[in-house]
C-alpha positions as CSV (number, residue, x, y, z in Angstrom):
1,X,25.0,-21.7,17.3
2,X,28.2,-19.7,16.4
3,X,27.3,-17.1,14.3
4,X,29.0,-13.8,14.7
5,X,28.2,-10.4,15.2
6,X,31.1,-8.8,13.6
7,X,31.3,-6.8,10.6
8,X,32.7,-9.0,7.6
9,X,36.2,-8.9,6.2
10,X,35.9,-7.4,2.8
11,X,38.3,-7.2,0.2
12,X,38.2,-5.8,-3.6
13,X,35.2,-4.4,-4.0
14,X,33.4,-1.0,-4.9
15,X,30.9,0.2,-2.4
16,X,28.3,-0.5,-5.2
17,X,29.4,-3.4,-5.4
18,X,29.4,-4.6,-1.7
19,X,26.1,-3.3,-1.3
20,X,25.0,-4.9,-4.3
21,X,26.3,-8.8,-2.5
22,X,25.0,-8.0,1.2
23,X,21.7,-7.0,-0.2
24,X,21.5,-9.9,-2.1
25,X,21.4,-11.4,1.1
26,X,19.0,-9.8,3.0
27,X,16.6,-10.6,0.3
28,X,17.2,-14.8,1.7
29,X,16.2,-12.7,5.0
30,X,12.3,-13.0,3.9
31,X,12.6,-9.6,1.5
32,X,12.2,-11.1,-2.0
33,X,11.5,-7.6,-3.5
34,X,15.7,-6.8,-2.7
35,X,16.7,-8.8,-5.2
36,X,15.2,-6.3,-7.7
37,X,18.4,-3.9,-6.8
38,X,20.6,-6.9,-6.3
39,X,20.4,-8.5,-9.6
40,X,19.8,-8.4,-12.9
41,X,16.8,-9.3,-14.7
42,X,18.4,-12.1,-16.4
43,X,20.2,-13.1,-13.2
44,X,21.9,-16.3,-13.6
45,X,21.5,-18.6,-10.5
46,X,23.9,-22.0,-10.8
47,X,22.0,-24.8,-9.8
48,X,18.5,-24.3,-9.7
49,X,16.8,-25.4,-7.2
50,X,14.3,-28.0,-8.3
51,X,11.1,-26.1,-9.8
52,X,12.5,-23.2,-9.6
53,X,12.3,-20.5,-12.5
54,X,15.7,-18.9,-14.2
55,X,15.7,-14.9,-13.3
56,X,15.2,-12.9,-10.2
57,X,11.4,-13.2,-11.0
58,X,12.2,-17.3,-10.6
59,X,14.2,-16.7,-6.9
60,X,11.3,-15.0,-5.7
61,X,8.7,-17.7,-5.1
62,X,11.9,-19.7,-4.0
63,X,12.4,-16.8,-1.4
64,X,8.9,-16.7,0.0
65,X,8.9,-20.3,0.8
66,X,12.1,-20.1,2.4
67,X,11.0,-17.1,5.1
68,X,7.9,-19.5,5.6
69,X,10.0,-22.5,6.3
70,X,12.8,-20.7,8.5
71,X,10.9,-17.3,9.8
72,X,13.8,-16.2,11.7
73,X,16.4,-16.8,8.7
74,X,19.6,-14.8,9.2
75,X,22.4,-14.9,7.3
76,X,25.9,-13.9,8.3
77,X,28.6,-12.5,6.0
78,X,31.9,-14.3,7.3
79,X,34.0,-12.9,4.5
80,X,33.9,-11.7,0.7
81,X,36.8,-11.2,-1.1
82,X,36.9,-9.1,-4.6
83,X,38.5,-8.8,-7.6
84,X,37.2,-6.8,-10.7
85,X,33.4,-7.9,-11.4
86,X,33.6,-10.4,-9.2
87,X,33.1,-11.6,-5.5
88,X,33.6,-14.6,-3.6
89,X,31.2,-15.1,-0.4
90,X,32.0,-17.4,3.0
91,X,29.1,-17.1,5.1
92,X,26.4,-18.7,7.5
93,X,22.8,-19.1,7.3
94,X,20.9,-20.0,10.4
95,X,17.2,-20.4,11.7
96,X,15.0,-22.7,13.0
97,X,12.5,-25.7,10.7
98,X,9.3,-24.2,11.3
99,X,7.9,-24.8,8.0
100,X,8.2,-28.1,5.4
101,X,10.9,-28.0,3.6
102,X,12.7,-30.2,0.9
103,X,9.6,-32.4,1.8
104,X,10.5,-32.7,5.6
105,X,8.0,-31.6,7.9
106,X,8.5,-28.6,10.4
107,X,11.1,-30.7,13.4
108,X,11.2,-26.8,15.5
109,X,15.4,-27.6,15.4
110,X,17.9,-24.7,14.8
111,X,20.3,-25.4,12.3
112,X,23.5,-22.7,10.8
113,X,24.6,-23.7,7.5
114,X,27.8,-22.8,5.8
115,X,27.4,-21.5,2.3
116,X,30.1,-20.6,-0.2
117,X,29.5,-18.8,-3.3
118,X,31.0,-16.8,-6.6
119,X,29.3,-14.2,-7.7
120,X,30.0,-11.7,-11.0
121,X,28.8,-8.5,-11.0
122,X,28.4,-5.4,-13.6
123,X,26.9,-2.4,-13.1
124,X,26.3,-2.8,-9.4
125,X,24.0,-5.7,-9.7
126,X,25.0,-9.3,-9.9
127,X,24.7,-11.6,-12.9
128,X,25.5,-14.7,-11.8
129,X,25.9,-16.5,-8.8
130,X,27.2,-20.3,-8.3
131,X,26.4,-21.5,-5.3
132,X,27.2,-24.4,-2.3
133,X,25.3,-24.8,0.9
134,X,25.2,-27.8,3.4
135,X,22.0,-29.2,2.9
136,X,23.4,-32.5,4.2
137,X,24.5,-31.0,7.2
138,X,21.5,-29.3,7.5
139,X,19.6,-32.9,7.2
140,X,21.4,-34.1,10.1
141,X,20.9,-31.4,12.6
142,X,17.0,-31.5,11.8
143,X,17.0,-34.7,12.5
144,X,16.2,-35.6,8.8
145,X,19.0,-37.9,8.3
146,X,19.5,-41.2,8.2
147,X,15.8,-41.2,6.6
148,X,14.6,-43.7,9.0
149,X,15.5,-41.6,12.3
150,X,13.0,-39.2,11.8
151,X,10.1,-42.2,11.7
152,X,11.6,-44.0,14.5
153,X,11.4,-40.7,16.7
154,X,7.8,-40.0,15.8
């Protein structure tokens, strides 16, 4: 894996409001309860994941099944660069598939994802955030893609 152990470049933002962004992401980190001085309430997350609830109170649950399918989850802050009330995010996540996810059974692969995302913020706390990750590419270094590979190595 390449993550890094640097500190991320940051650009454009108010303390609040980088502390606000990098604990958004140690909530993904198996601490759902961070998002409550992350985000608002009404927190806008753009998509939703399927079955998942709109609000901070619907990323929770969401959260918790993450941490139990990836239980050493880490994600690294490449880069976030500011303007007013808002922040755009370049990062990594990686871990290992030791829980279902997305249906797939637990394959005990490591995987590091890029994710790109736009968040706005007011008040120190985030309001929206649209979000991109590599689940495809994620697919592939589990092992879950093509769908037949992971039946034929069984």
């Amino acid at each position: 894996m390449m993550s890094t152990t640097t500190e991320p470049r940051v650009t454009g933002l108010t303390p609040e409001e980088r502390h606000a962004v990098e604990t958004f992401y140690r909530a993904f980190e198996g601490k759902p309860d961070l998002l409550d001085t992350a985000v608002t309430e009404d927190w806008q997350d753009i998509p939703l994941a399927p079955h998942q609830e709109p609000g901070r109170d619907g990323m929770k649950p969401l959260i918790a099944g993450f941490a139990a399918a990836f239980p050493d989850a880490k994600v690294t802050i490449l880069e976030i660069v500011g303007a007013p009330g808002r922040a755009a995010v370049r990062g990594l996540i990686s871990g290992t598939h030791r829980g279902e996810w997305f249906g797939i059974a637990p394959t005990g692969k490591p995987f590091e994802m890029p994710i790109h995302e736009f968040h706005y913020i007011a008040n120190g706390r985030l309001t929206h955030t649209w979000h991109l990750e590599d689940w495809f590419g994620w697919l592939l270094q589990v092992g879950a893609w093509p769908v037949g590979k992971q039946g034929a190595a069984q």
